[in-house]
C-alpha positions as CSV (number, residue, x, y, z in Angstrom):
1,X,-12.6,-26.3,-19.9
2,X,-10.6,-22.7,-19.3
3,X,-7.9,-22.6,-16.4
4,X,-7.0,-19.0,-15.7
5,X,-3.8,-18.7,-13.6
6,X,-2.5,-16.1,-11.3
7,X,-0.1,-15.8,-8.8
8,X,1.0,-14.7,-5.6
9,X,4.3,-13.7,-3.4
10,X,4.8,-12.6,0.2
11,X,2.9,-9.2,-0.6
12,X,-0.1,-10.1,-2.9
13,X,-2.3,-12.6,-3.3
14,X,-2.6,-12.7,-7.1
15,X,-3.8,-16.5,-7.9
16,X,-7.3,-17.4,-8.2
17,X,-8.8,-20.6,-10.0
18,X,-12.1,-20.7,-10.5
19,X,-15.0,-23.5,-11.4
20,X,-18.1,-22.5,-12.3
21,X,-20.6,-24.7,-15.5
22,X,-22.6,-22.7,-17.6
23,X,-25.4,-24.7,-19.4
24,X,-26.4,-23.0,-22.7
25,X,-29.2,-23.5,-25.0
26,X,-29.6,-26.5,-26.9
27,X,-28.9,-23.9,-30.1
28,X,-25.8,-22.5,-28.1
29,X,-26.2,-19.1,-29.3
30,X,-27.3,-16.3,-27.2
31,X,-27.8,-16.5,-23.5
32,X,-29.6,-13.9,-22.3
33,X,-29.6,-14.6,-18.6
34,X,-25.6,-14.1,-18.9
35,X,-25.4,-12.6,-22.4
36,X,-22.7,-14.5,-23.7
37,X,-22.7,-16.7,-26.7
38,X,-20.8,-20.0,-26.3
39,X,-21.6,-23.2,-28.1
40,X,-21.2,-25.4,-25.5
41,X,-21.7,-25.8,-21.9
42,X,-18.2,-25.4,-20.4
43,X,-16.2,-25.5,-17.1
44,X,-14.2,-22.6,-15.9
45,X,-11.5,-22.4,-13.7
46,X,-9.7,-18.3,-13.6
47,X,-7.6,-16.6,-12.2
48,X,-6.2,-13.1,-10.5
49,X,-6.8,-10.8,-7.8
50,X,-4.4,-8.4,-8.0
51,X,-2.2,-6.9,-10.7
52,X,-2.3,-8.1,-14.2
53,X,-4.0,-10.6,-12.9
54,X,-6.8,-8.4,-11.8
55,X,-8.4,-7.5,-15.3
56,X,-9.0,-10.9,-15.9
57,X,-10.7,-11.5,-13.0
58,X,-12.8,-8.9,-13.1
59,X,-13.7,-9.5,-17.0
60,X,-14.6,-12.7,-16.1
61,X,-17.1,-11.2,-13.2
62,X,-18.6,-9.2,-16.1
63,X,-19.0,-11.8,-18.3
64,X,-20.9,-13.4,-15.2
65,X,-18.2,-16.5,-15.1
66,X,-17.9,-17.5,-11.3
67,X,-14.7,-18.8,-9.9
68,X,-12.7,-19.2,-6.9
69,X,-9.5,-18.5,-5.6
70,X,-6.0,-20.5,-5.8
71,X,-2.3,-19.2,-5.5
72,X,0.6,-19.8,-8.3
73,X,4.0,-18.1,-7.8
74,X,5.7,-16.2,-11.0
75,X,8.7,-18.5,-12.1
76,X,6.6,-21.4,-10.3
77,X,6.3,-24.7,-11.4
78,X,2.7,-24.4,-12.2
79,X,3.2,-20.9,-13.9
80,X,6.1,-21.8,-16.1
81,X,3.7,-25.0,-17.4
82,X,1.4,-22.0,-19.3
83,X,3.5,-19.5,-19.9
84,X,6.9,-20.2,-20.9
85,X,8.4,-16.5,-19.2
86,X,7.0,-18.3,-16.3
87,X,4.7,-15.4,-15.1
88,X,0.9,-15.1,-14.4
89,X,-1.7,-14.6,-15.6
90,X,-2.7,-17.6,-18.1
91,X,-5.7,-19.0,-19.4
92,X,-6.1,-22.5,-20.5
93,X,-9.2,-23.9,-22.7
94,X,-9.1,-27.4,-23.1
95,X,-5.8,-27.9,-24.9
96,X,-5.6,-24.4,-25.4
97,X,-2.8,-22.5,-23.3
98,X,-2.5,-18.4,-23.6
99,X,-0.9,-15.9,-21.8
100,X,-1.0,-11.9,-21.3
101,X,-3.4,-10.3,-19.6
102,X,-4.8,-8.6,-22.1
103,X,-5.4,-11.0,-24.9
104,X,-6.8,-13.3,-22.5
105,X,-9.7,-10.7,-22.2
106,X,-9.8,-10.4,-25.9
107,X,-10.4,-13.9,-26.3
108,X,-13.0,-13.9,-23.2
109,X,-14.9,-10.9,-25.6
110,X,-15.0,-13.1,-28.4
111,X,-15.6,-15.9,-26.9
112,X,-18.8,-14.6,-24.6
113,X,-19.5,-12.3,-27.1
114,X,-19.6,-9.3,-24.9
115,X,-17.2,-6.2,-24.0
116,X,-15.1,-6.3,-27.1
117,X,-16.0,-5.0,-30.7
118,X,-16.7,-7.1,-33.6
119,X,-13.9,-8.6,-35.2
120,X,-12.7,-6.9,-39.0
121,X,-14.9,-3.5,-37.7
122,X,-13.4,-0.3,-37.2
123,X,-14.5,0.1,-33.5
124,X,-12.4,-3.5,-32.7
125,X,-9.8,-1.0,-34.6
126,X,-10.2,1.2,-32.1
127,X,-10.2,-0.8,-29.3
128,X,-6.9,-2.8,-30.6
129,X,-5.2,0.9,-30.6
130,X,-6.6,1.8,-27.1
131,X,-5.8,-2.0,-26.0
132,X,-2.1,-1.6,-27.4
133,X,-1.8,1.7,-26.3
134,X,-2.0,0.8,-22.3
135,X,0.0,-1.9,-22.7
136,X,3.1,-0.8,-24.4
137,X,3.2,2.8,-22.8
138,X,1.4,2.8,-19.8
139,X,1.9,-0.3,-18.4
140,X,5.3,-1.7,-20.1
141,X,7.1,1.5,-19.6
142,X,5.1,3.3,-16.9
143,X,4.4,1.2,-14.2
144,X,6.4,-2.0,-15.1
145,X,9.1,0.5,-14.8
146,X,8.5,1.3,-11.0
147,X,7.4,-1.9,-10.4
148,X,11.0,-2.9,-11.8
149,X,13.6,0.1,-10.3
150,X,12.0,1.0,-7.1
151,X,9.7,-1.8,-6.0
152,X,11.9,-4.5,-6.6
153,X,14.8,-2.3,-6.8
154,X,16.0,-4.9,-4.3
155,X,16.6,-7.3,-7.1
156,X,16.9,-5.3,-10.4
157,X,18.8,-2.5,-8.9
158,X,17.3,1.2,-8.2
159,X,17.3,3.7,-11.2
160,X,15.3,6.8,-10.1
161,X,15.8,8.7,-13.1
162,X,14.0,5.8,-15.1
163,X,11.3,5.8,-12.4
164,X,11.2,9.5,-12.6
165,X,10.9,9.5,-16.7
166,X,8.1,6.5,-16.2
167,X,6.1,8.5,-14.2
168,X,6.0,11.9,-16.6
169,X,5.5,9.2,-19.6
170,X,2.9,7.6,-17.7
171,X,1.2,11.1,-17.4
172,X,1.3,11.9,-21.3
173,X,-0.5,8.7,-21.9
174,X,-3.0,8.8,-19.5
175,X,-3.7,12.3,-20.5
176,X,-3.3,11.2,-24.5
177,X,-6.4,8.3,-23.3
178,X,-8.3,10.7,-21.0
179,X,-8.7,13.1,-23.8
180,X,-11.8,11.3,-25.4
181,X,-13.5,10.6,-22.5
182,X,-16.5,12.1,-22.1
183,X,-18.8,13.0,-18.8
184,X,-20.8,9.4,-18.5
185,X,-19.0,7.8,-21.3
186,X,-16.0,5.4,-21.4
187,X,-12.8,5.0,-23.6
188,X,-14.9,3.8,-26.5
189,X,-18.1,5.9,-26.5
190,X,-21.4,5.1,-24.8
191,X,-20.8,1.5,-23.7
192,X,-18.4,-0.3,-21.1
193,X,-15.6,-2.3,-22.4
194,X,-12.7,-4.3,-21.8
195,X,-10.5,-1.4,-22.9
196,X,-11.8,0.1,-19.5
197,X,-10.9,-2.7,-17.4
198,X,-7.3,-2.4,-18.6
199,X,-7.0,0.9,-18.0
200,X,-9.2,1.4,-14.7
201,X,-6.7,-1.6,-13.4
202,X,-3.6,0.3,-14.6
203,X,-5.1,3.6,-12.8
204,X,-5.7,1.5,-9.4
205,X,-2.0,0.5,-9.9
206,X,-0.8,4.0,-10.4
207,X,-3.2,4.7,-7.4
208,X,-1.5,2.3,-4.9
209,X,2.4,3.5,-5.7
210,X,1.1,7.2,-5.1
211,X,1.6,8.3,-9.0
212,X,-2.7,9.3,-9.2
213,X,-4.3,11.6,-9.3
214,X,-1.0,13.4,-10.1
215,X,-0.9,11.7,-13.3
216,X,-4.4,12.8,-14.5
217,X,-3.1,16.3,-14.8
218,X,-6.3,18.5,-16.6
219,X,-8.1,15.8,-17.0
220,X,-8.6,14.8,-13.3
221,X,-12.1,15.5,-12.7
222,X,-13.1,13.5,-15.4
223,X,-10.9,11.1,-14.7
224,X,-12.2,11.1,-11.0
225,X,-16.1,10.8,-12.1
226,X,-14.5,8.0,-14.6
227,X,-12.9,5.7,-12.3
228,X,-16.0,5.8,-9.6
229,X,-18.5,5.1,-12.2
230,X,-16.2,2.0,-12.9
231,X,-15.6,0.9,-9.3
232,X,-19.0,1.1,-8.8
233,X,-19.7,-1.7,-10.9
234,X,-20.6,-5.1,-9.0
235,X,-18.1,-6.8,-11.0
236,X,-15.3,-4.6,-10.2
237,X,-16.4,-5.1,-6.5
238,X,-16.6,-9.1,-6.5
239,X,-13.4,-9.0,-8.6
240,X,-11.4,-6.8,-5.8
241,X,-13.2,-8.8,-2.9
242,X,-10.7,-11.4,-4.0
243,X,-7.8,-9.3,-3.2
């Protein structure tokens, strides 16, 4: 069984939990109705709508995993039982309890066997690097940043200079990622991955606090084909029609 927590305050709805059995072959290797591998038939409960939360949901509508909605506060109760920071998302399987956004979607790619490299290759090396990349620079100190010192300035305290440095280091990555796309290609080459989840959910962040399309700088037009490509995908669609 996987549980996949999100959460939810006054202005977002950010929890979804999700059930959904997926019956394999009796071999329990590949499923080409869903294209996943899995070994066993399983239950699946997820979560996210918003946010971090977002990309899991919306890996989880690639990987053709249905679920439905359900709210959990950060610093809940319910959250602090899976992660111990007490925030959202997390993922449980079985007696299996993660956390972070991100390696929950790695483990979902290994686990489905779609959307992530092979393990001990040097594409997964390239999508660890990319994967690491949006994490620690555009998200921990882009967004997170404004998220912290303006959005919640309320609580943390405002600091426009760090919001102001965020935004230009936010632009330098963006630009340092956009610079091996190609037109009809995505951050890895030919082929769709969860790399581009992460960063098309970062992009839509930076698209809701006003920081895109400044942020895309020279490579806005392909940056602009990039993102509508992606949000053109059903997944993306049934994933946001959770907001």
């Amino acid at each position: 069984q996987l549980q996949h927590l999100g959460g939810r305050n006054p202005r977002r709805t950010v929890v979804v939990v999700a059930e959904a059995s997926r019956a394999d072959d009796d071999q329990g290797v590949f499923d080409a109705d869903r294209e996943c591998v899995s070994l066993a038939p399983s239950v699946t409960k997820c979560a996210g709508a918003k946010f971090r939360p977002f990309r899991n949901a919306w890996m989880l509508e690639e990987l053709g995993v249905s679920f439905e909605h359900m709210a959990v506060y950060p610093r809940s109760q319910e959250a602090s039982a899976s992660n111990p920071f007490g925030k959202i998302p997390a993922l449980k399987d079985g007696d299996f309890v993660m956390y972070e956004s991100a390696a929950i979607n790695t483990y979902l790619g290994d686990k489905f066997g779609k959307l992530v490299p092979k393990a001990g290759t040097r594409e997964r090396g390239r999508y660890e690097q990319v994967l690491m990349t949006i994490m620690s620079e555009l998200d921990a100190q882009g967004l997170w940043v404004h998220r912290k010192f303006e959005a919640l300035k309320a609580h943390f305290g405002a600091i426009p200079e760090a919001v102001a440095h965020a935004k230009e280091h936010a632009g330098r990555t963006v630009s340092v990622l956009a610079s091996d796309l190609r037109p009809g290609g995505y951050l890895l080459g030919e082929e769709f991955s969860a790399a581009d989840i992460l960063f098309v959910a970062c992009l839509d962040w930076g698209e809701s606090i006003g920081w895109a399309p400044a942020i895309f700088g020279q490579h806005d037009a392909v940056l602009s084909e990039y993102l509508a490509r992606c949000r053109a995908r059903d997944a993306y669609k049934r994933a946001k029609a959770r907001d």
